[in-house]
Backbone of each chain as nested JSON, in Angstrom:
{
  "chains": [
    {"id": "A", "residues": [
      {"number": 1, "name": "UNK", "atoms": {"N": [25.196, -8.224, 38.278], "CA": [24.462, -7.646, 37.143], "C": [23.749, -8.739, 36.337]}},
      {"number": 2, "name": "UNK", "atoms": {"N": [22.721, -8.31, 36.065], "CA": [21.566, -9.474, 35.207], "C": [21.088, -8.601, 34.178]}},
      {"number": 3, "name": "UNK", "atoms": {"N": [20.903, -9.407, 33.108], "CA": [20.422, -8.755, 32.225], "C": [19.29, -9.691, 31.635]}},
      {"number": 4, "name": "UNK", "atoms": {"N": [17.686, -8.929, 31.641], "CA": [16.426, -9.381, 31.373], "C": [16.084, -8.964, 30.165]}},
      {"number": 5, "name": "UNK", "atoms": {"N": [15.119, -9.763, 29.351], "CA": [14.604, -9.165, 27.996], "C": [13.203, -9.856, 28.273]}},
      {"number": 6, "name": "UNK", "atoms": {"N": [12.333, -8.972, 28.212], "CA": [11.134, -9.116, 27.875], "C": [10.202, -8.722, 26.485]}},
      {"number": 7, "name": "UNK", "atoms": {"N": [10.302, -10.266, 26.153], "CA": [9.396, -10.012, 24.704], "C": [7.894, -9.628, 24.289]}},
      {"number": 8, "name": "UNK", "atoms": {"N": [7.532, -8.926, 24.205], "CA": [6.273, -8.438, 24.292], "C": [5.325, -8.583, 22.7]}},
      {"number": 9, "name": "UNK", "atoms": {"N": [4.261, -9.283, 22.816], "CA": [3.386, -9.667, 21.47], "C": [1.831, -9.331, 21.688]}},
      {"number": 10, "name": "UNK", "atoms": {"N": [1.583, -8.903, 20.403], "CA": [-0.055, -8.679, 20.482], "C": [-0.837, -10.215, 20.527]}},
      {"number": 11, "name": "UNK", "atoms": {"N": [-1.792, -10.356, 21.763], "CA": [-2.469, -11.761, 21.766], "C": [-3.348, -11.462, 20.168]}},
      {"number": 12, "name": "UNK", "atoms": {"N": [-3.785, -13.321, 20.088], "CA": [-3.782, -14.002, 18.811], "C": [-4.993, -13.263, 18.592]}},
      {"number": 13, "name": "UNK", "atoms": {"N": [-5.407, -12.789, 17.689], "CA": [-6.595, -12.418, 17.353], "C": [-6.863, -10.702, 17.366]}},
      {"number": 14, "name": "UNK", "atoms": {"N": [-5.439, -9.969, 18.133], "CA": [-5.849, -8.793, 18.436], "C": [-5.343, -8.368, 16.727]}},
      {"number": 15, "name": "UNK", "atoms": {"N": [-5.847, -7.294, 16.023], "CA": [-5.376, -6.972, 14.779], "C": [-4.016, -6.06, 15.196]}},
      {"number": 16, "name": "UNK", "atoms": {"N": [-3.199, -6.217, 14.034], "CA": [-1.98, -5.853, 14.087], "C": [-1.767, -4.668, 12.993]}},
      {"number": 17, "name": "UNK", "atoms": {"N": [-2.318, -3.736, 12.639], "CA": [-1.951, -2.649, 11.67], "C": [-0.721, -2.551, 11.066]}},
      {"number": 18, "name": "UNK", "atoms": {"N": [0.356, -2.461, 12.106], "CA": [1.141, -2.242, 12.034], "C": [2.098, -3.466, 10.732]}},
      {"number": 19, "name": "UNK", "atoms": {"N": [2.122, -4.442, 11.588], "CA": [2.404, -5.964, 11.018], "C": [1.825, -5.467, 9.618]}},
      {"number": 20, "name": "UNK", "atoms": {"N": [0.609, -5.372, 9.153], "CA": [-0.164, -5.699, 7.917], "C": [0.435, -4.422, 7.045]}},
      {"number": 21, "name": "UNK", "atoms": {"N": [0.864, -3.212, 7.734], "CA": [1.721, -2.26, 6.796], "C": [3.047, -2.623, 6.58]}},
      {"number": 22, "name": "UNK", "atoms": {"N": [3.425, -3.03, 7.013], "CA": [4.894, -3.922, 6.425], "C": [5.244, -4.808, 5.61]}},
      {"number": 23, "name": "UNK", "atoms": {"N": [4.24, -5.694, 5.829], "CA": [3.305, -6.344, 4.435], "C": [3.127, -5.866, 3.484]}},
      {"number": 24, "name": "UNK", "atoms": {"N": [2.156, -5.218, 3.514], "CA": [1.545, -4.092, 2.329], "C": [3.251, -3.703, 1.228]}},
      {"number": 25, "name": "UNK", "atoms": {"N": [3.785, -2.829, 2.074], "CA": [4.912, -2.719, 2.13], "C": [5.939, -3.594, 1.091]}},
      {"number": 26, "name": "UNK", "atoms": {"N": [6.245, -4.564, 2.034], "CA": [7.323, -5.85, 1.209], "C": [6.326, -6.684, 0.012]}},
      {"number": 27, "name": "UNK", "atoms": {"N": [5.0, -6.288, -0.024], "CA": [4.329, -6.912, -1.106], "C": [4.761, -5.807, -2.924]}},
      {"number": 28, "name": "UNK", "atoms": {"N": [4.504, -4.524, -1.702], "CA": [5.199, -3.94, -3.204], "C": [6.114, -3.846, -3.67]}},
      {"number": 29, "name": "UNK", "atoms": {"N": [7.451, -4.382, -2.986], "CA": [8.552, -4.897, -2.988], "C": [9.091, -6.322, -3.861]}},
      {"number": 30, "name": "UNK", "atoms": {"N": [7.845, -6.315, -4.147], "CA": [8.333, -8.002, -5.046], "C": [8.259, -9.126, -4.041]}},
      {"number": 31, "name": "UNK", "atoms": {"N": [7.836, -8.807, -2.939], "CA": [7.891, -9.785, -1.892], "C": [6.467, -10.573, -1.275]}},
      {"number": 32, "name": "UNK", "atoms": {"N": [6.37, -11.228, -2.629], "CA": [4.612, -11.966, -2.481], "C": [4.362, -13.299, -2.098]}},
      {"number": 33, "name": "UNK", "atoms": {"N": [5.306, -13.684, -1.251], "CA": [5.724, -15.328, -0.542], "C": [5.249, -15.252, 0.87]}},
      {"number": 34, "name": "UNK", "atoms": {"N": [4.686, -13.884, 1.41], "CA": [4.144, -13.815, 2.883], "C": [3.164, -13.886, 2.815]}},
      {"number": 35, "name": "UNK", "atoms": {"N": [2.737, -14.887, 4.117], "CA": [1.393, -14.844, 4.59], "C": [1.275, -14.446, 5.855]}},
      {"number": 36, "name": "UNK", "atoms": {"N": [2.309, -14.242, 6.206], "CA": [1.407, -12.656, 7.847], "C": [2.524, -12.37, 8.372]}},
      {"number": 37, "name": "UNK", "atoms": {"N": [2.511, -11.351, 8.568], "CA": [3.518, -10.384, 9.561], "C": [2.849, -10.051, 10.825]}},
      {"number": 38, "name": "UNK", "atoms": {"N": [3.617, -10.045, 12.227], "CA": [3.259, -9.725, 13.197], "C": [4.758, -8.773, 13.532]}},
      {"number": 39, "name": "UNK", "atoms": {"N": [3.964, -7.78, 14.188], "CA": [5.417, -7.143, 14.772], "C": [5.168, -7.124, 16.363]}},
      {"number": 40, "name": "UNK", "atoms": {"N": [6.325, -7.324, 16.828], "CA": [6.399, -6.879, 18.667], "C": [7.38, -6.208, 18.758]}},
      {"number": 41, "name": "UNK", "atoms": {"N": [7.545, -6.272, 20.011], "CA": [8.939, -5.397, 20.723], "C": [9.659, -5.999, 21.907]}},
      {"number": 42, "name": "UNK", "atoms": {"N": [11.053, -5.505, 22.195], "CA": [11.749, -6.44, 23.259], "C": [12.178, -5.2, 23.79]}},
      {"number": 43, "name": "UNK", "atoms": {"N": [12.327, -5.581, 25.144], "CA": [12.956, -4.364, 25.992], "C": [14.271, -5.312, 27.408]}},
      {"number": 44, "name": "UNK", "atoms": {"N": [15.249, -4.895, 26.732], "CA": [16.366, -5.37, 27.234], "C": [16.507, -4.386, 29.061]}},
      {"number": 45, "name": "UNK", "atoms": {"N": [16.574, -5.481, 29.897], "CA": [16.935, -4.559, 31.41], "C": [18.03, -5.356, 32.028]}},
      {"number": 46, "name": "UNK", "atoms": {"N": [18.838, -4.194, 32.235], "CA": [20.163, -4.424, 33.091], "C": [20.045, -4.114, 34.038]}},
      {"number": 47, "name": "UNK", "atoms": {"N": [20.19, -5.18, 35.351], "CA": [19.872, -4.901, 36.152], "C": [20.844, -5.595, 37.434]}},
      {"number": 48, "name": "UNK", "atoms": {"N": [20.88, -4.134, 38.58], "CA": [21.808, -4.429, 39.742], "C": [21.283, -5.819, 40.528]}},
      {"number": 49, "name": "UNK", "atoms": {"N": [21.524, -6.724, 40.357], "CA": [21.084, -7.499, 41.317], "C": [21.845, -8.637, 40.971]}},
      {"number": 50, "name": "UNK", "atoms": {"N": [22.349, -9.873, 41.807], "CA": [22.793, -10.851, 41.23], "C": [22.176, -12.343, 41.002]}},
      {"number": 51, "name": "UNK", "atoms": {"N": [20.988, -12.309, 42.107], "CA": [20.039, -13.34, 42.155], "C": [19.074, -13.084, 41.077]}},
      {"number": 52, "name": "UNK", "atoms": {"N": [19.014, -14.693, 39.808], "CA": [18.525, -14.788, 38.463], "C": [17.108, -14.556, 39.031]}},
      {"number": 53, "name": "UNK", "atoms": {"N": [16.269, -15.445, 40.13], "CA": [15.141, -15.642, 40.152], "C": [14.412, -14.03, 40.299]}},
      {"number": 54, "name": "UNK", "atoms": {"N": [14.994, -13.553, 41.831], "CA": [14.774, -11.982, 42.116], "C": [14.6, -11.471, 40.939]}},
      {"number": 55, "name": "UNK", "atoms": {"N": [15.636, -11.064, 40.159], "CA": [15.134, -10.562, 39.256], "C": [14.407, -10.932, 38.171]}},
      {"number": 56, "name": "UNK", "atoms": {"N": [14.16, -12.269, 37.901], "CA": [12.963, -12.178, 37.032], "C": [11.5, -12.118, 37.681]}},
      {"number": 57, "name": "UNK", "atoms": {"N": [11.299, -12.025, 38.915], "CA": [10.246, -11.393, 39.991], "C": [10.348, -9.981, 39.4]}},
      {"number": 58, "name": "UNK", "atoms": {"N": [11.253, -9.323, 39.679], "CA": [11.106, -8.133, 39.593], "C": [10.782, -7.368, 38.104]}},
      {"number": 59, "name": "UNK", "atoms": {"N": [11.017, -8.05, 37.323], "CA": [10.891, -7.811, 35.863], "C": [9.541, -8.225, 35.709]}},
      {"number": 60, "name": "UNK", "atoms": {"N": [8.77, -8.994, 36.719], "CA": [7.454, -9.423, 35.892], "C": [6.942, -8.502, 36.692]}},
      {"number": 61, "name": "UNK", "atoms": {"N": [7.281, -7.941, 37.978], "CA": [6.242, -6.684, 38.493], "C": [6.24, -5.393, 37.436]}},
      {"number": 62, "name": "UNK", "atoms": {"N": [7.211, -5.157, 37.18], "CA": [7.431, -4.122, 36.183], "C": [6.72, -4.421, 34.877]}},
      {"number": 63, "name": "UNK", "atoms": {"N": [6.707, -5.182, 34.329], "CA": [5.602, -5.824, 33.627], "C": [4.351, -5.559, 33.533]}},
      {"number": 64, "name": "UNK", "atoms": {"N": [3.877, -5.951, 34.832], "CA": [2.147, -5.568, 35.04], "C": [1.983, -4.635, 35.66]}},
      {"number": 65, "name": "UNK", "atoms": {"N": [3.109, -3.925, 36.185], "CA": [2.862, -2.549, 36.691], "C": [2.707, -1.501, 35.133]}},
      {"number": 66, "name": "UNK", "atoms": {"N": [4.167, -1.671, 34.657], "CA": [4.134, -0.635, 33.195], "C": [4.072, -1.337, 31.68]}},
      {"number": 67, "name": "UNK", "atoms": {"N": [5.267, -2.142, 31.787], "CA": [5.221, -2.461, 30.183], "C": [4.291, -3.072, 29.03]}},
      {"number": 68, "name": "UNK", "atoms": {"N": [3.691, -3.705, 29.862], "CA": [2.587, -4.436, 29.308], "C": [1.478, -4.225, 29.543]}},
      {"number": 69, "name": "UNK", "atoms": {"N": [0.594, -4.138, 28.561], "CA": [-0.855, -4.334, 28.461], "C": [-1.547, -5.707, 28.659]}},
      {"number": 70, "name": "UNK", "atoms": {"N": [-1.797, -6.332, 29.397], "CA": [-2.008, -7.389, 29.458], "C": [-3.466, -8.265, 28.918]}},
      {"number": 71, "name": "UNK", "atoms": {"N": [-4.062, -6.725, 28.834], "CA": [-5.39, -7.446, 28.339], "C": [-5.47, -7.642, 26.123]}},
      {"number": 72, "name": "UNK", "atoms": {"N": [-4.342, -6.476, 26.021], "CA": [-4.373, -7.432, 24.873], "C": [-2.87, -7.824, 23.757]}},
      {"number": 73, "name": "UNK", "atoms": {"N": [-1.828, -7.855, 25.166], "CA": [-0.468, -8.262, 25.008], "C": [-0.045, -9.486, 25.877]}},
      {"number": 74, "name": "UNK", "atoms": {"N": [0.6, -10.333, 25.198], "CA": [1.143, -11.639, 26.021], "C": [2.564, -10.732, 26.396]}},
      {"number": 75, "name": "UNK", "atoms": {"N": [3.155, -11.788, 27.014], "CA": [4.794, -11.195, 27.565], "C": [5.516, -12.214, 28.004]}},
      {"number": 76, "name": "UNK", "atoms": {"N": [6.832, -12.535, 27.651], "CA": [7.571, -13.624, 27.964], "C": [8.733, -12.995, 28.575]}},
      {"number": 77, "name": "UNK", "atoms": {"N": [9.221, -13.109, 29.656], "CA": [10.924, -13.291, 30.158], "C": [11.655, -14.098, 30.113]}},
      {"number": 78, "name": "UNK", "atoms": {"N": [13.553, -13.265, 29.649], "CA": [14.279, -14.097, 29.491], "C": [15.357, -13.604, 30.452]}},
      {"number": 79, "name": "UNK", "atoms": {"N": [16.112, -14.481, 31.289], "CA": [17.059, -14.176, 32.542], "C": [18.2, -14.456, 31.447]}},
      {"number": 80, "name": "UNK", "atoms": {"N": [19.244, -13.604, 30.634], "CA": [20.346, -14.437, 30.184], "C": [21.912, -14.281, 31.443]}},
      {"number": 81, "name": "UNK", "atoms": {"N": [22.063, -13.574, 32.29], "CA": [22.846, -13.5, 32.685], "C": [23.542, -12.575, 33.727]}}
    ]},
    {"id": "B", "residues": [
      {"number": 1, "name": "UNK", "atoms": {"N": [5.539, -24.277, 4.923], "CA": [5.339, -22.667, 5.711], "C": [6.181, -22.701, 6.647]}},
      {"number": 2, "name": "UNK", "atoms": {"N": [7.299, -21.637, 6.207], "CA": [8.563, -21.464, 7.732], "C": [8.191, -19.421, 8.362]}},
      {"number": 3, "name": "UNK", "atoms": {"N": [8.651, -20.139, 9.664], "CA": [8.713, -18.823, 10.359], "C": [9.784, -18.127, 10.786]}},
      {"number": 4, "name": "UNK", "atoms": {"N": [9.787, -17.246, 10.332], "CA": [11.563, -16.097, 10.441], "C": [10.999, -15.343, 11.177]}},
      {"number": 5, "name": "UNK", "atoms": {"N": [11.779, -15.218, 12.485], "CA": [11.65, -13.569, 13.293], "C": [13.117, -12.843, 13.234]}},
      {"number": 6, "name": "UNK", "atoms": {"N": [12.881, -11.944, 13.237], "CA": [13.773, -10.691, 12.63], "C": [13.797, -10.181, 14.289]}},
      {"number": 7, "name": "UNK", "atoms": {"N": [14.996, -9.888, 14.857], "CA": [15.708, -9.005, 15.611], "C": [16.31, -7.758, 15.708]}},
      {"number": 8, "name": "UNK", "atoms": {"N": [15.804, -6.642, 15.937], "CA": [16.196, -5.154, 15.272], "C": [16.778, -4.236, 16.578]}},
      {"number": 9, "name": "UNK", "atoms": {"N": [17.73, -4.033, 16.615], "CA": [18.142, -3.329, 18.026], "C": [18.959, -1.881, 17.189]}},
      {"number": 10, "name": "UNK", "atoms": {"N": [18.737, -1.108, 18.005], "CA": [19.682, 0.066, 17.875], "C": [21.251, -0.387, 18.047]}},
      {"number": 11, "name": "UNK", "atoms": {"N": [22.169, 0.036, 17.186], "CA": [23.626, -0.27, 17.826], "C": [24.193, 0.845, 18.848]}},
      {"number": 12, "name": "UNK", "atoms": {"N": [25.298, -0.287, 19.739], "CA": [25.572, 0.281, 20.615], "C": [26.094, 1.063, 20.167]}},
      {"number": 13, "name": "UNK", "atoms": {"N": [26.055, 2.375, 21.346], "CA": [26.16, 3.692, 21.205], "C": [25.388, 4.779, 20.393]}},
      {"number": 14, "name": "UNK", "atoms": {"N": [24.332, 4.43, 19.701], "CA": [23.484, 4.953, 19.56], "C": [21.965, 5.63, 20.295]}},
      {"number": 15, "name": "UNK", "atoms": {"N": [22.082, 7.02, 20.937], "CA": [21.08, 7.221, 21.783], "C": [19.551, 6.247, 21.511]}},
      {"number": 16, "name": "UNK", "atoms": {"N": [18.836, 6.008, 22.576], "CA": [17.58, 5.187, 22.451], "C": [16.7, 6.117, 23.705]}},
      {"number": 17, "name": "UNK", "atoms": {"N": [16.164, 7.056, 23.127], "CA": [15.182, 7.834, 24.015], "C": [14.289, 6.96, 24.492]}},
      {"number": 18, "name": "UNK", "atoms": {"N": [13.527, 6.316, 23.225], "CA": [12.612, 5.157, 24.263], "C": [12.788, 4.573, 24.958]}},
      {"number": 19, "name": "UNK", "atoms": {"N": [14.195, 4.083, 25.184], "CA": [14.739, 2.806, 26.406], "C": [14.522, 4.322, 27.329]}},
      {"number": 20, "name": "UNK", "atoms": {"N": [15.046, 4.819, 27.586], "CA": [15.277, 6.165, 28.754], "C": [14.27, 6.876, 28.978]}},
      {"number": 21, "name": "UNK", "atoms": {"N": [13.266, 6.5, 28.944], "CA": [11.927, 7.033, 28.947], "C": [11.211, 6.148, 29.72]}},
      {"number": 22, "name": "UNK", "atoms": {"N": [11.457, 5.055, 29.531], "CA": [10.742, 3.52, 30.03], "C": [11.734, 3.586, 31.242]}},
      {"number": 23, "name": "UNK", "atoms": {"N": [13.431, 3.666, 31.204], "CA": [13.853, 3.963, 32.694], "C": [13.294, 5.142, 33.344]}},
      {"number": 24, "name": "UNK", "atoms": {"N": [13.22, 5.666, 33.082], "CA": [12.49, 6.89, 33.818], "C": [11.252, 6.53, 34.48]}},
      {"number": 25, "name": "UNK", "atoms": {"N": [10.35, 6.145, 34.023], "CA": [9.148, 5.736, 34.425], "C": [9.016, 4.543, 35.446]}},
      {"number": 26, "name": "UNK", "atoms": {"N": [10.223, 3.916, 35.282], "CA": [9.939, 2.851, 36.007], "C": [10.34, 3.482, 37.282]}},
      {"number": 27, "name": "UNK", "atoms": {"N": [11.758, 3.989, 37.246], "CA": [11.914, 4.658, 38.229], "C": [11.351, 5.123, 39.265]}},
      {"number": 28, "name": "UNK", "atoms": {"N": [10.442, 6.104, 38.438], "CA": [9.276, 6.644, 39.326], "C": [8.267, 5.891, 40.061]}},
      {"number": 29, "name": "UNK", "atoms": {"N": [8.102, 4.748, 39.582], "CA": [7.232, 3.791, 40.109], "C": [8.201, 2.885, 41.374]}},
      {"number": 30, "name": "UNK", "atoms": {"N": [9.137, 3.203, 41.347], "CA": [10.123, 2.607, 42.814], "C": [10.948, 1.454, 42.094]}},
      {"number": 31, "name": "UNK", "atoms": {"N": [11.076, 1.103, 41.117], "CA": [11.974, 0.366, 40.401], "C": [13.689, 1.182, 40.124]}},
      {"number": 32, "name": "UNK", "atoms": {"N": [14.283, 1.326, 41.285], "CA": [15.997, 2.083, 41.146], "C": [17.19, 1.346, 40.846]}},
      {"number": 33, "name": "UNK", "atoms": {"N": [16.691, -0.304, 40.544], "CA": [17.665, -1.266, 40.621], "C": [18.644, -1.175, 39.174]}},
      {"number": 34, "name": "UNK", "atoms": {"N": [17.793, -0.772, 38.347], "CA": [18.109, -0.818, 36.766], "C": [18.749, 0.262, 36.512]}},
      {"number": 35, "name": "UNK", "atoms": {"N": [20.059, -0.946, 35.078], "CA": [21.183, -0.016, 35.214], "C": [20.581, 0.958, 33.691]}},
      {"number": 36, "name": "UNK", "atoms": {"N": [20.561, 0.236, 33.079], "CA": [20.476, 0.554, 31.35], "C": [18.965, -0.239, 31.229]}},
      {"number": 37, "name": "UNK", "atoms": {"N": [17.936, 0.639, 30.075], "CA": [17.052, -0.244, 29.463], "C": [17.397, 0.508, 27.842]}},
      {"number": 38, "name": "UNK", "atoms": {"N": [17.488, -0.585, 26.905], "CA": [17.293, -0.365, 25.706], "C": [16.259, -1.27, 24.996]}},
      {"number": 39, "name": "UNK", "atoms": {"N": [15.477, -0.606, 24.029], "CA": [14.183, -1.216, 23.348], "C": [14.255, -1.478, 21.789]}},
      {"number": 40, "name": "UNK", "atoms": {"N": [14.084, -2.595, 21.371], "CA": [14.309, -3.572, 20.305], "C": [12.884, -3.635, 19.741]}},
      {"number": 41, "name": "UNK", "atoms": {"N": [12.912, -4.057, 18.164], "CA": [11.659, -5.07, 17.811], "C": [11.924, -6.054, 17.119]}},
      {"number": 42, "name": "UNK", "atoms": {"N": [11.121, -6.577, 16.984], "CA": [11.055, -7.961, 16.439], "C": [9.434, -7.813, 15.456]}},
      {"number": 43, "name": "UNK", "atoms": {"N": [10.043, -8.904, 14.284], "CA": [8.717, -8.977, 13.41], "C": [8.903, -10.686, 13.164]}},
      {"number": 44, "name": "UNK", "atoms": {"N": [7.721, -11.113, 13.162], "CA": [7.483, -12.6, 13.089], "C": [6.664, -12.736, 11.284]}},
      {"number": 45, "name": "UNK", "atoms": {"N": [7.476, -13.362, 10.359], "CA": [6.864, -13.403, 9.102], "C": [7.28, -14.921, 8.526]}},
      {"number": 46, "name": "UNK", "atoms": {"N": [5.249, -15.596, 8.38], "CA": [5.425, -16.836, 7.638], "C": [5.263, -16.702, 6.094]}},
      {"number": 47, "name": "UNK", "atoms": {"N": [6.189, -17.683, 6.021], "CA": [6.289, -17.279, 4.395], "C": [5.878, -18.625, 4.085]}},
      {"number": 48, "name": "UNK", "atoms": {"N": [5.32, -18.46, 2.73], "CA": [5.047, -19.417, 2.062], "C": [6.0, -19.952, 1.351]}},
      {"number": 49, "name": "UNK", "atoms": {"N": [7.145, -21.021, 1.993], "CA": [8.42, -21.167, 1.153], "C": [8.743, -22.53, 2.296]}},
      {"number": 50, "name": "UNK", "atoms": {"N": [9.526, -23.626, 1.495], "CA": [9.49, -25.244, 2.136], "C": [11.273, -24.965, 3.172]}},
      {"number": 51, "name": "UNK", "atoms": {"N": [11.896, -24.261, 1.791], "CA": [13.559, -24.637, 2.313], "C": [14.157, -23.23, 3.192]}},
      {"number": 52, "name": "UNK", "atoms": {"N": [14.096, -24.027, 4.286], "CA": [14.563, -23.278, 5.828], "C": [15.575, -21.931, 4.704]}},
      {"number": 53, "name": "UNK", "atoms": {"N": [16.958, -22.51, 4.25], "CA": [18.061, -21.159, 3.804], "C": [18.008, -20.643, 3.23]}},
      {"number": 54, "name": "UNK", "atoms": {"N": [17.215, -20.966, 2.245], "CA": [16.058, -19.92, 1.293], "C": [15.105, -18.853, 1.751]}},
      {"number": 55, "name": "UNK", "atoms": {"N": [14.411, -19.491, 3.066], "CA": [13.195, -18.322, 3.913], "C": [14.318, -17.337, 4.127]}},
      {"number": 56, "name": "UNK", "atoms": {"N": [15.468, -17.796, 4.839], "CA": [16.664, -17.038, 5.551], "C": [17.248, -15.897, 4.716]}},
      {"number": 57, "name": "UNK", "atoms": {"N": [17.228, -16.64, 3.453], "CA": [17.532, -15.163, 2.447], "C": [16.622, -14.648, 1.776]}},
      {"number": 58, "name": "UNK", "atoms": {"N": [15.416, -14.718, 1.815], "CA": [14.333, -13.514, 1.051], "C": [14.431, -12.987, 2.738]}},
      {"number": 59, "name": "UNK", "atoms": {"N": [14.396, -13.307, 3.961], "CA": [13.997, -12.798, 4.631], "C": [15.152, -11.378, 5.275]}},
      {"number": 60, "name": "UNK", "atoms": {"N": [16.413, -12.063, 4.326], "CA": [17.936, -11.391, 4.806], "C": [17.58, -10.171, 3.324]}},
      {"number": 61, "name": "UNK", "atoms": {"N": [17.307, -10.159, 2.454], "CA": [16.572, -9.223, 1.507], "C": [15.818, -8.081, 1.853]}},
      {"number": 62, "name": "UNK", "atoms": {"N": [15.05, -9.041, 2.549], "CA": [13.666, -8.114, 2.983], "C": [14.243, -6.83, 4.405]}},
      {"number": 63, "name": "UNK", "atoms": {"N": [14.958, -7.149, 4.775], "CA": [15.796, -6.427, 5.869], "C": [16.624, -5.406, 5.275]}},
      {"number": 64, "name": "UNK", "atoms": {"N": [17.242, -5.848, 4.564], "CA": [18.263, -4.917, 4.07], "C": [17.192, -3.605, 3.044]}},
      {"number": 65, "name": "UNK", "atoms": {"N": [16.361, -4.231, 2.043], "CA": [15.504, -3.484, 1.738], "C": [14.728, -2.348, 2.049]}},
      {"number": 66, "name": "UNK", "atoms": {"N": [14.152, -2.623, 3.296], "CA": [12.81, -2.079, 3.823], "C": [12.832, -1.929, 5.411]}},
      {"number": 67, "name": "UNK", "atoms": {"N": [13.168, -3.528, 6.373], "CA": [13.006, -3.604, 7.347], "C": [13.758, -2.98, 8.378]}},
      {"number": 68, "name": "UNK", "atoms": {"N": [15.474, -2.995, 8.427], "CA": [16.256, -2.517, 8.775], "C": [17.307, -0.9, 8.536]}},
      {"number": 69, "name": "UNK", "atoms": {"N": [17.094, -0.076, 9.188], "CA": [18.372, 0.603, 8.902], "C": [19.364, 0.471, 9.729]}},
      {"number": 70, "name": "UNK", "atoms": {"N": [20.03, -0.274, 8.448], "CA": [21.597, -0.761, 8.662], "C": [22.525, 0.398, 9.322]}},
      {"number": 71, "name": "UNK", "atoms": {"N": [22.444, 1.895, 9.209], "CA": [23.35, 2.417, 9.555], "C": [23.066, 2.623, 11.109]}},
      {"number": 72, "name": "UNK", "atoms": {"N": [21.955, 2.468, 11.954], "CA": [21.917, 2.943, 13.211], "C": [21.584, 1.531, 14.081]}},
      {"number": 73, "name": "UNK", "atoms": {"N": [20.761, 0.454, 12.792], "CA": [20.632, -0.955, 13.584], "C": [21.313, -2.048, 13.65]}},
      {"number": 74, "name": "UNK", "atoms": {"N": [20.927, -3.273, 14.876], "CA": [21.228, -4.203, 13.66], "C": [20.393, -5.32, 13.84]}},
      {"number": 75, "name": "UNK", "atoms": {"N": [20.851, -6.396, 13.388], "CA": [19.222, -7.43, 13.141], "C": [19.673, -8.44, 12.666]}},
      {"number": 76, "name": "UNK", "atoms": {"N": [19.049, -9.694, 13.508], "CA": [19.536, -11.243, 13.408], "C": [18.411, -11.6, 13.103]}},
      {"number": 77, "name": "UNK", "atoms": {"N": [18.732, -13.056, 12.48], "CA": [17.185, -13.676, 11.708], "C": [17.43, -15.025, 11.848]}},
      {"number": 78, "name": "UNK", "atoms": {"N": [16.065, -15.508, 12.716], "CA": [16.119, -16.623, 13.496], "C": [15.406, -17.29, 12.66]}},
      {"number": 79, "name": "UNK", "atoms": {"N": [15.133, -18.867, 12.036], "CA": [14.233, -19.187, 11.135], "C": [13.554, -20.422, 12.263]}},
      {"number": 80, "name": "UNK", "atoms": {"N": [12.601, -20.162, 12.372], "CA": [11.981, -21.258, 13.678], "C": [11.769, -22.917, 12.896]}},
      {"number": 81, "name": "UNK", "atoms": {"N": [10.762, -23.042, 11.745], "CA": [10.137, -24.079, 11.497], "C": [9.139, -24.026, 10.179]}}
    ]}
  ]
}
């Protein structure tokens, strides 16, 4: 069993709505010490296999097959175990 | 200027339709290896502030406040630099 996390981020320049409402947000909060919020997402996979490399092959097909947008999301993998 | 990313996961045992939705799909695409997927976010926020344990607690504030619900999540806060 392996377990993969792939971190997923909007590339530099793409606007982030989301990020900037959270902001908005913690600004009306008393919280006026930020200068940018970005938000992403991680998607944790457990997976049958015991070879680290295999499966981080297989996590990056899944990747550019589904999880990611690549044209305007970066994506990093992590093999922890 | 330090950078805090915030870690937000559902706690275990709490249903995560989105992770099971994303297994599903992958599924369908010939991916059967995977045992469990569960889906996390993360928010990346520079603050305008010098002392690293200081960012750590407006940013441990800002969670408990706004960012996190504590009763179904939970959430680690990494302070990069």
């Amino acid at each position: 069993m392996v377990k993969a996390i792939v971190h997923i981020s909007l590339k530099h320049g793409v606007l982030d709505p989301e990020g900037k409402a959270i902001q908005n947000a913690l600004d009306n909060f008393g919280f006026q010490e930020i200068k940018e919020i970005r938000k992403g997402k991680f998607i944790e996979i457990m997976l049958n296999e015991s070879d680290k490399s295999e499966a981080k092959d297989k996590v990056d097909k899944m990747c550019r097959k589904l999880l990611v947008n690549t044209v305007i999301e970066n994506y990093k993998i992590e093999v922890v175990d």
